[in-house]
C-alpha positions in Angstrom: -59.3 56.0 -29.1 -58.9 52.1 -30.4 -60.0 49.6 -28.8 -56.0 48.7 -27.8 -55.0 52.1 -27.0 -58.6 52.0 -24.0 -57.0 48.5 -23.1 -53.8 50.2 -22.6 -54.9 52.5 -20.8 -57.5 50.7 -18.5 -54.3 48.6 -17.4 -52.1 51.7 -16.5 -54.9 53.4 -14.5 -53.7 50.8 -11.6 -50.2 51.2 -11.7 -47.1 51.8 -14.2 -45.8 48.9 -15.8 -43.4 47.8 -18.6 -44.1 47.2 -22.2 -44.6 43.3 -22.1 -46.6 43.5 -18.8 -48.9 45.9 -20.4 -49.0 43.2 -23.2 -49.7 40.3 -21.0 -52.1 42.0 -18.3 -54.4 43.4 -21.3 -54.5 40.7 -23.8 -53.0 43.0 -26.6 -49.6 41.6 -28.3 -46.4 43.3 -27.8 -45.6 45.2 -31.5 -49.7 46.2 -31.1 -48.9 47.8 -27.0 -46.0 49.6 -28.7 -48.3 51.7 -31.4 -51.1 52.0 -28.4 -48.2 53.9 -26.6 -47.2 55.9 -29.3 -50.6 57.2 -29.7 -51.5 57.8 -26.4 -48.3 59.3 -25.6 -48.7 61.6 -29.0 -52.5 62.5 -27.1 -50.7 63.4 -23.1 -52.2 60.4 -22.1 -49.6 58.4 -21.1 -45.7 59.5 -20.2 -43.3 56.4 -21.4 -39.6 56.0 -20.3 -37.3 53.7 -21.8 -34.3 51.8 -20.9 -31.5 49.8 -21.9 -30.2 46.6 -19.5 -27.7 44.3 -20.2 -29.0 40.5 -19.6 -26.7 37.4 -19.0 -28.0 34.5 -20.7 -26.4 31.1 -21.1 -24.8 29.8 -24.5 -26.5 26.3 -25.3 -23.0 24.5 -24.2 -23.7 26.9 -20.6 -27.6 25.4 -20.9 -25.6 21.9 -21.6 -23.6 22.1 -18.5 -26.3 23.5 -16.1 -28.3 20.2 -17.0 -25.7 17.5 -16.7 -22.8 19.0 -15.0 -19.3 20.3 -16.2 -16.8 18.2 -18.0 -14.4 18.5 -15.5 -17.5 17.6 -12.2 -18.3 14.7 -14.6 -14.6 13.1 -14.8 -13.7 13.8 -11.3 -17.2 12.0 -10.2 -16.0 9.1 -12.1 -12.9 9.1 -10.9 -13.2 6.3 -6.9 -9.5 7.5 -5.7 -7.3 7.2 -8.7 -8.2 5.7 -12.3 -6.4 5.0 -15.5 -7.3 8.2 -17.6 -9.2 6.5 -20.4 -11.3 4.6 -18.2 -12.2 7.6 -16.5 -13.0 9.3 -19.5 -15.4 6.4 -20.5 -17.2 6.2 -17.1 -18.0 9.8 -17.4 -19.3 9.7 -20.9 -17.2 12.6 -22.0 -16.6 13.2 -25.8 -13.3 13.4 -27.1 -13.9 17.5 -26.7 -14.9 17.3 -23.6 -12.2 15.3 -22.3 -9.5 18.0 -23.0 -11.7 20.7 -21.6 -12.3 18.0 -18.4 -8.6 17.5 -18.2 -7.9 21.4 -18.2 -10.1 22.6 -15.8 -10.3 19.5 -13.7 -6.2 20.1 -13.1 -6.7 24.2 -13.0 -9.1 23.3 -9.7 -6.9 21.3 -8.2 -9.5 18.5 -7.9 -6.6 15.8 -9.6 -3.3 15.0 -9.9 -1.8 13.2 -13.5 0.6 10.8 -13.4 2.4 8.4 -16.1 2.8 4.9 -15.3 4.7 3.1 -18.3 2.2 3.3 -21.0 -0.7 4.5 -18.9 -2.1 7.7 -17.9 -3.3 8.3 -14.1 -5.9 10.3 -12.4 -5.6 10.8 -8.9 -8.5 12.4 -7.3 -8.4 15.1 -4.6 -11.0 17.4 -3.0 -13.7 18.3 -5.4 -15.1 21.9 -3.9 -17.7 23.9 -5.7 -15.7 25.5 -8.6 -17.0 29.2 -9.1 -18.5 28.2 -12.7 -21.0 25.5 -11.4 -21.8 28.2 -8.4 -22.7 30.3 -11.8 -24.6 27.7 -13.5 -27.0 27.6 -9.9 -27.7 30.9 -10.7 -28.9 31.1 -14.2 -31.1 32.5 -15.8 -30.6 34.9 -12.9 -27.1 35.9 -13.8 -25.3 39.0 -12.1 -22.1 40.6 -13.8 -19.9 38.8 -11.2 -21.1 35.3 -12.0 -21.4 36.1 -15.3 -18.0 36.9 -15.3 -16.8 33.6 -15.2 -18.9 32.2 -17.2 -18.2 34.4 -20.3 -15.2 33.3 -19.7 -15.1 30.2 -21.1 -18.1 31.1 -23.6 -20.5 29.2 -21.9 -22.4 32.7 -21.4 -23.5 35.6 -24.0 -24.5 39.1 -23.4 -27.7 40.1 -24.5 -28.7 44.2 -24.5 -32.6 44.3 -23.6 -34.1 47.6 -24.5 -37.5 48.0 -22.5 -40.5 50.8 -22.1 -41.9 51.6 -19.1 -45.4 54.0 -19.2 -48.0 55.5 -17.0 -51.3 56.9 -16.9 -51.8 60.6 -17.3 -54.2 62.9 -15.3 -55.5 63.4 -18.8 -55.1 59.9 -20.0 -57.7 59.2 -16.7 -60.0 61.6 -17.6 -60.1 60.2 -21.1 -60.5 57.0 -20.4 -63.7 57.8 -18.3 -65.5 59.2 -21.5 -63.3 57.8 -24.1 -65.5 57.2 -27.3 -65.3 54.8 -29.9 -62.6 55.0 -32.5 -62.1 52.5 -35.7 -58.9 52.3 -37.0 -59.6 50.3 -39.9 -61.8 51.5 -43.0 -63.5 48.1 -43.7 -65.5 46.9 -47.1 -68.8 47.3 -45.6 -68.5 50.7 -44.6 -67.7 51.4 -47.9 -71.1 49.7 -49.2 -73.6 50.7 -46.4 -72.3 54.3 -46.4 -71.9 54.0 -42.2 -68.4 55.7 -43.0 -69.6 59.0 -43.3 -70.7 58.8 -39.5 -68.1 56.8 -38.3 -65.0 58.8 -36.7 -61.4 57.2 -37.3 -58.4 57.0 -35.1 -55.9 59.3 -36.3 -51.9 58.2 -37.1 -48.7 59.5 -36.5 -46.3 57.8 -38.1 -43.4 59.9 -37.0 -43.7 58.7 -33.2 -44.4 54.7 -33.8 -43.0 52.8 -31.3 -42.0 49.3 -33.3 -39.7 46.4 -32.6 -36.6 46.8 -34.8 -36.5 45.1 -38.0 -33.0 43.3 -39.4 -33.2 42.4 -43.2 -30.4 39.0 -43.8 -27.7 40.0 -46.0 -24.9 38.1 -47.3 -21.6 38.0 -44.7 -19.9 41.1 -45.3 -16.3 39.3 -45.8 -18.1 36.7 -47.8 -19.0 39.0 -49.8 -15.9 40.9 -50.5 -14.1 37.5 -51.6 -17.0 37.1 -54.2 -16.2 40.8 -55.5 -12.2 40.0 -55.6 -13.2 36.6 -57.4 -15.5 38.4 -59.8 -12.4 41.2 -60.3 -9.9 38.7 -61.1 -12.1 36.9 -63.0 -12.8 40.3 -65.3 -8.9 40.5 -65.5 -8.5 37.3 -67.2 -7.9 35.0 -64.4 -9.6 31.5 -64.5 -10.1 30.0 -60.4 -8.7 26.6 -59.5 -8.7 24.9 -56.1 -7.0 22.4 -53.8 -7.4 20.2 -51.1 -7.0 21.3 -47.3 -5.0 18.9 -46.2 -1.8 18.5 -48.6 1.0 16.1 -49.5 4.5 17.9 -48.6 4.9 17.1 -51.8 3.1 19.3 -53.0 3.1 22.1 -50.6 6.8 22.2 -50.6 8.6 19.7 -52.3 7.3 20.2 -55.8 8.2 23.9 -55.1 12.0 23.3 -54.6 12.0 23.7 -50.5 14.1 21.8 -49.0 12.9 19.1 -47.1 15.7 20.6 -44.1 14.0 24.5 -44.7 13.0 25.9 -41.1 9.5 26.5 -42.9 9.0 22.8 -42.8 9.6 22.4 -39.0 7.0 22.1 -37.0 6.0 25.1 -35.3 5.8 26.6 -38.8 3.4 24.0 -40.2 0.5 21.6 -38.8 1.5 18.2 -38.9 -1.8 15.7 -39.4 -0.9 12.5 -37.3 -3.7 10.2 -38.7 -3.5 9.3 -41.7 0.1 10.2 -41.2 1.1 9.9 -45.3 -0.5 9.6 -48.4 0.6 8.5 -52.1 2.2 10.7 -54.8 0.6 9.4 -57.9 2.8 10.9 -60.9 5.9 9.0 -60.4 7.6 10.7 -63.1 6.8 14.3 -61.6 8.3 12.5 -58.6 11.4 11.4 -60.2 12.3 14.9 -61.2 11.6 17.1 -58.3 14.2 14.6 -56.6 16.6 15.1 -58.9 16.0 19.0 -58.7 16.8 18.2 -54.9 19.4 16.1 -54.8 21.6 17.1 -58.5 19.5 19.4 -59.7 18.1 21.2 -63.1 18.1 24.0 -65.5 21.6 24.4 -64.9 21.4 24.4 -60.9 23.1 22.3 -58.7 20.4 21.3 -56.6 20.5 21.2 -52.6 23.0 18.3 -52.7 21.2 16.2 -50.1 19.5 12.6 -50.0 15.6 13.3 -50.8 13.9 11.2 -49.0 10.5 10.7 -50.7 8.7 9.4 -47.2 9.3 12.9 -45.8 7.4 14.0 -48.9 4.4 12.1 -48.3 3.6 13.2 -45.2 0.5 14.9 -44.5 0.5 18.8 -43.4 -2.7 21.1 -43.7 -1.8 23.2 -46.5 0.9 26.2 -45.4 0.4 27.6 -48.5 -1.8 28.3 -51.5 1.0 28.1 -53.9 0.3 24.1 -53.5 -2.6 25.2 -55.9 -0.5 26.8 -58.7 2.0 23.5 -58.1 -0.5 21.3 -58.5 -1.9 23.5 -62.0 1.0 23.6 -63.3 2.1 19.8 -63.3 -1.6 19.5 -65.7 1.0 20.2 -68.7 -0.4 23.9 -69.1 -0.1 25.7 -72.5 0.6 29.0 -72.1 -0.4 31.9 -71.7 -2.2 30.9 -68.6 -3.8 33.2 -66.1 -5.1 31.1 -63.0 -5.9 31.9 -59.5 -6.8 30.4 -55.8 -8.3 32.3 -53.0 -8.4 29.6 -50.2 -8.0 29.1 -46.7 -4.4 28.2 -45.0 -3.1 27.0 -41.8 0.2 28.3 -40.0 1.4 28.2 -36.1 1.3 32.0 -35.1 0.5 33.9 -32.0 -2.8 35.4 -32.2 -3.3 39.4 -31.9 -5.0 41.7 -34.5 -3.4 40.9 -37.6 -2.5 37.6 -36.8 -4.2 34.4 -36.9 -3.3 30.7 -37.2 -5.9 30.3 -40.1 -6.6 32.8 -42.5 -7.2 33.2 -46.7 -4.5 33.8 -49.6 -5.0 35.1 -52.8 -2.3 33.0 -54.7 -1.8 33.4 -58.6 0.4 32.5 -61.7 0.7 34.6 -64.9 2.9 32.0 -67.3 3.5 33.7 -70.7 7.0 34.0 -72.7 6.9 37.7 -72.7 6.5 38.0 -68.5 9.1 40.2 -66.8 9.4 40.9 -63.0 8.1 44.6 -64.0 5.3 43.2 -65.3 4.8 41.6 -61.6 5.5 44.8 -60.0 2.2 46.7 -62.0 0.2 43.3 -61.3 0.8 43.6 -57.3 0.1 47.3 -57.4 -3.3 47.3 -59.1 -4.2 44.4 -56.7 -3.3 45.9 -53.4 -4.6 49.6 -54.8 -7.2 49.4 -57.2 -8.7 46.0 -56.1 -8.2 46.0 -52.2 -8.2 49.8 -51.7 -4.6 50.4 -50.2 -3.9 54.0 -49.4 -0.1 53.0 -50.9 2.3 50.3 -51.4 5.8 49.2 -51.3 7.9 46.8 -52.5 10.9 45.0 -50.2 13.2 42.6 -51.7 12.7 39.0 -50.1 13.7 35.2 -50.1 11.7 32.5 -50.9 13.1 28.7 -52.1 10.8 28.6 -54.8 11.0 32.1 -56.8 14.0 34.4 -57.9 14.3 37.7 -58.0 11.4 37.7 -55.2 9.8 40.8 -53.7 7.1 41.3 -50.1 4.8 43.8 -50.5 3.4 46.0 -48.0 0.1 47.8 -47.6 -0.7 51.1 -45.5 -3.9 50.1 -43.6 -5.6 53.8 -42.7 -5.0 54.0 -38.8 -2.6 50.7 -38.6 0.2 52.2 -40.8 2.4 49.6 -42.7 1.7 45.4 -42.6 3.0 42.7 -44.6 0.3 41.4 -47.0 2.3 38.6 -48.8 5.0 37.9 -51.2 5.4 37.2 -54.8 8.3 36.3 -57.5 9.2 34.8 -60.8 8.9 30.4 -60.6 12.9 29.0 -60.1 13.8 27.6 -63.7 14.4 24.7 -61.2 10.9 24.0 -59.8 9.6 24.8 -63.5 11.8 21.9 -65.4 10.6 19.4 -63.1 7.2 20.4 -64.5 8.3 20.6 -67.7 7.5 24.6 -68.4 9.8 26.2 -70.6 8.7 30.2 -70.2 8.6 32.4 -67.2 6.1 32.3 -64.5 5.4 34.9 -62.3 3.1 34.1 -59.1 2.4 36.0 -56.1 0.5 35.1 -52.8 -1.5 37.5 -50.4 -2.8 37.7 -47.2 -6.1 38.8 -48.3 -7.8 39.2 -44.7 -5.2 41.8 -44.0 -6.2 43.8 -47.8 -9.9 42.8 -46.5 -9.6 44.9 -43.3 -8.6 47.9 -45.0 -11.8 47.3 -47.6 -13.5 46.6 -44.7 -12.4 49.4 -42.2 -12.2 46.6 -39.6 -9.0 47.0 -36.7 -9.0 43.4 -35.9 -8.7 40.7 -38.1 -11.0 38.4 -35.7 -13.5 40.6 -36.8 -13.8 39.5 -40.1 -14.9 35.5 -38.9 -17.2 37.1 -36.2 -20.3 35.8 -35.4 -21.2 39.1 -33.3 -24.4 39.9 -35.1 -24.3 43.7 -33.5 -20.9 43.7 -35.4 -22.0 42.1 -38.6 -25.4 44.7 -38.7 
């Protein structure tokens, strides 16, 4: 017996106690109380029990709260009897987050009232009672499941799983530690040299029984991580990577691509419309010139939409709908074919969330632009993507619409245990929208909803999984 394992014990002969007590009433550190146990329990000396709680703990916006007070307690304090809404916000110091959380919550508790007076906005304050979630913040770090409750709520608490030992002394661990003798566990140098070994006896180890804190080894973000093996795929195929801006000209994410600037894709519940800086400039004037006459008259033999383009709709500012802004935006560089390009980059689109739908997710957009391309030739590239790249148990192909491609095609993934989804589109480049750019062979080009094809790689049911930041999840 070590000289930790008779400390162990010495503190168990008064009365059972839990794994961190044992550490802090004998002086030995936690990971160095957990091999004691193991030993001793390996020996009869000790019987151990272990257990796993659940513990509430606050997020460090809940911590944030708990010190200064809610946003919504804050603005209502501020707040005499009524106040204009800005001077309110002011007063209470809120950031321009907190004043829309203030605003929610302050309305949801009934503690004010909003009115609009010509150009100004009114609070008018009411009772203030003790909202449940500051009744929760009292009680931290002492949280119960019903307080807590609330408080995950609105993420300003976090579960944490505690798993914890609990031991006592054996009628034989007693008796041991009465005539326990001494026991190395550590063959040093100098025995070694002054021979002292020979007569020395040494603890003996178990290794199968250890007790030891759990070990996590960082490793790259699993969906991080599958884009760099798609990118690294399509790159092996031929495919060179290009990229875009976020936040895009109309222009670009729909104009240049012969959408009509009166397409229900362009209202806004389809697209998210940046209010400041409202517009920006389209540089290439002669670009410009021709996708309005593709518009208005238009090319290759088309009549156009036969409507006024207005070019001030084209400037506005939207964050990107589409990757296909990329391939626009490649293609107006005066290419020379054949050209292989791709984009895998984040885009942004209005939708009701639920497991395969989110309002911001990754495309896999690409061009293949070569004078022998065919739309059979698209059919095989979709295919091999969606099975031999992405892993889809099968595919099909549905004929679609989109303003910028003809014939055009959606393709659809099985996802094992989902069944069928919609993983993107894809079509050959309207002579129309290629003219304006000046490309004189076909262009095929595809875009995918790569988080979906992720979650079958992945085996992941909800696409929110993929972003998470659950680190139980992620190991």
């Amino acid at each position: 017996m070590n000289d930790n394992e008779r400390a162990v014990l010495k503190v168990l002969a008064r009365k059972p106690l839990e794994g961190r007590e044992i550490g802090k009433a004998s002086g030995v550190s936690y990971s160095a109380v957990m091999s004691a146990l193991a030993a001793l329990e390996a020996e009869g000396f000790v019987k151990t029990r272990r257990e796993e709680k659940t513990r509430f703990v606050l997020t460090p916006e809940g911590e944030a709260y708990a010190r200064k007070g809610t946003p919504e307690r804050r603005l209502a304090d501020a707040v005499p009897k009524d106040a204009v809404l800005d001077d309110a916000v002011a007063k209470a110091g809120l950031t321009e987050a907190e004043k829309g959380i203030a605003l929610q919550w302050a309305k949801r508790n009934g503690w004010i009232d909003i009115s609009k007076r010509g150009d100004r906005t009114t609070i008018i304050k009411k009772a203030c009672a003790e909202s449940s979630v500051e009744k929760a913040l009292k009680k931290a770090p002492a949280l119960g499941a019903t307080e807590a409750r609330e408080l995950l709520a609105r993420g300003l608490a976090s579960e944490k799983a505690e798993k914890t030992v609990f031991a006592e002394i054996t009628l034989a661990g007693e008796k041991a530690l009465l005539g326990a003798g001494r026991e190395e566990s550590r063959l040093t140098p100098q025995m070694l040299k002054d021979g002292s070994w020979e007569r020395t006896k040494f603890k003996e180890y178990d290794v199968r029984t250890m007790f030891s804190e759990g070990t996590f080894i960082g490793t790259k973000q699993p969906y991080r991580e599958f884009l760099n093996q798609i990118k690294l795929k399509l790159v092996g195929m031929g495919f060179k990577e290009d990229h875009g801006p976020l936040v895009e000209l109309e222009f670009w994410n729909m104009d240049a691509l012969f959408m009509a600037q009166d397409h229900p894709a362009r209202e806004i519940h389809d697209v998210f419309v940046v209010e400041d800086p409202a517009r920006g400039e389209i540089l290439d004037k002669t670009l410009l010139k021709k996708v309005q006459q593709a518009h208005e008259k238009g090319l290759a033999g088309s009549k156009g939409w036969r409507y006024k383009w207005d070019p001030e709709v084209a400037a506005r500012l939207v964050m990107r709908s589409q990757t296909t802004s990329v391939s626009a935006r490649h293609l107006a560089r005066k290419i020379t074919p054949p050209v292989r390009m791709f984009c895998i980059g984040r885009v942004f689109r209005p939708d009701k969330i639920d497991w395969k739908h989110f309002i911001e997710f990754n495309q896999c957009e690409g061009i293949v632009a070569d004078g022998n391309m065919t739309f059979r030739e698209l059919l095989g590239y979709l295919r091999d993507f969606a099975v031999e790249v992405f892993g889809a148990e099968d595919v099909r192909f549905v004929p679609g619409y989109f303003p910028f491609t003809e014939p055009s095609v959606e393709l659809y993934a099985k996802i094992p245990g989902r069944g069928w989804v919609e993983v993107g589109g894809a079509g050959m480049f309207r002579p129309e929208m290629l003219e304006a750019f000046g490309i004189d062979v076909p262009v095929l080009a595809w875009g995918l909803g790569i988080d979906r094809l992720a979650m079958i790689k992945l085996e992941a049911k909800d696409i929110r999984d993929l972003f998470t930041h659950d680190l139980e999840k992620l190991r």
